[in-house]
C-alpha angles and dihedrals in degrees: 000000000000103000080096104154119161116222132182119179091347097311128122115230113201103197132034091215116086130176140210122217111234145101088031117153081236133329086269091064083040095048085047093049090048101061095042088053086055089210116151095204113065113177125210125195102238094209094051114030108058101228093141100064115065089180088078139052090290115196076221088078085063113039103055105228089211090065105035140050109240106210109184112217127202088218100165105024114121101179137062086238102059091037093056085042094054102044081047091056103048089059095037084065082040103247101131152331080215115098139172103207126209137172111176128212100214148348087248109057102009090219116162118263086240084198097049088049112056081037082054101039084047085053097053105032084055081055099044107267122141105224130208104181133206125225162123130296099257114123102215092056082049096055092039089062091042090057089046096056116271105140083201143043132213113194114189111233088204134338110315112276094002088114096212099129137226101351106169102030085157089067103043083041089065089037090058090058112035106044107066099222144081112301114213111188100215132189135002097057111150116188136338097289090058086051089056107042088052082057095047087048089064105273117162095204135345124220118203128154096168097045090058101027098041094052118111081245112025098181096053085041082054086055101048094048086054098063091034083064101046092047098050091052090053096045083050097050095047091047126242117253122264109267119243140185087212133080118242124200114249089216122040123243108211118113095029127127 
């Protein structure tokens, strides 16, 4: 029960929590968040973070490289193009092989462009990439990356930074059985309950940056994630108990006079 590692292509993932980079007051307050949260993949939105020009003031100075795992993101990118640019380029700067790819539908919703994104993830699995893609919590899009070659899925709980929580748990319910890798709930996480209940669903990580950055205290929310992650892996690992209309005595009566 509690050899519980999670790997993806072949690598070990020490934490289930993992955080995005953005909407912090500076990179000191994001460093400290970091290392409260205790999560070992930290993604950074290559379009947006400068961590490929170490002329200038680099998130990379820092998030030590060595103790983290640096996951370059496409957060922003809305068409196949840019997505596909921007993976090229962080490891191109060698940051990473690793990439989470997004192409987003619109400015609005900042759904995925469920089209662009199976057309990107084909492009860059066929070049070595090891894509984790973003998108929504439909089943069929899951199994179609995962044909393609993503040896993870990242299914979004609500629009990315809304905050609303798991909306669809029906959906990432049937996700979670019926393709047959790593499942990282990804965007829409509220607050830690929300954390929580996507790990006692059967998540196998979640990934959130506003949850954590846009809190009134960021550090203390890091912290909390933290545990929120870690309990509901555990929850979801003894089993909850069967739900029932009825009521059960917590002390058995046979035997007694």
């Amino acid at each position: 029960m509690y050899d519980d590692r999670l790997v993806i292509a072949g690598r070990e993932f020490k934490s289930r929590l993992w955080v995005g980079t953005g909407k912090y007051k500076d990179f000191a307050e994001t460093k400290k968040a970091i290392e409260v949260s205790g999560a070992d993949v930290v993604t950074v939105a290559v379009r947006r973070v400068n961590i490929t020009d170490r002329s200038k003031e680099n998130l990379l100075d820092y998030i030590d490289p060595k103790k983290y795992i640096i996951l370059p993101n496409t957060a922003g990118c809305y068409t196949v193009e840019d997505a596909v640019r921007y993976a090229r380029l962080a490891r191109a700067a060698g940051v990473s092989d690793l990439i989470k790819l997004e192409v987003l539908g619109d400015e609005k919703t900042l759904f995925p462009d469920t089209v662009g994104l199976l057309e990107a993830a084909k492009i860059l699995v066929k070049e070595g990439f090891i894509v984790l893609p973003y998108t929504n919590d439909d089943p069929i899009v899951a199994k179609k990356l995962v044909d393609i070659g993503c040896p993870a899925v990242m299914p979004l709980a609500a629009p990315i930074g809304s905050g609303l929580g798991i909306r669809n748990p029906y959906n990432l319910k049937i996700i979670m059985e019926t393709v047959k890798v790593p499942i990282v709930v990804d965007a829409g996480v509220g607050t830690a309950s929300d954390a929580a209940l996507a790990m006692e669903y059967g998540a196998d990580a979640v990934l959130m940056n506003t949850a954590i950055a846009g809190a009134q205290d960021p550090i203390a929310m890091a912290e909390a994630m933290r545990y929120a992650v870690h309990a509901g892996r555990l929850a979801y690992k003894a089993g909850r108990i069967p739900r029932k209309l009825y009521a059960t005595a917590s002390s058995p009566i046979e035997g007694m006079l």
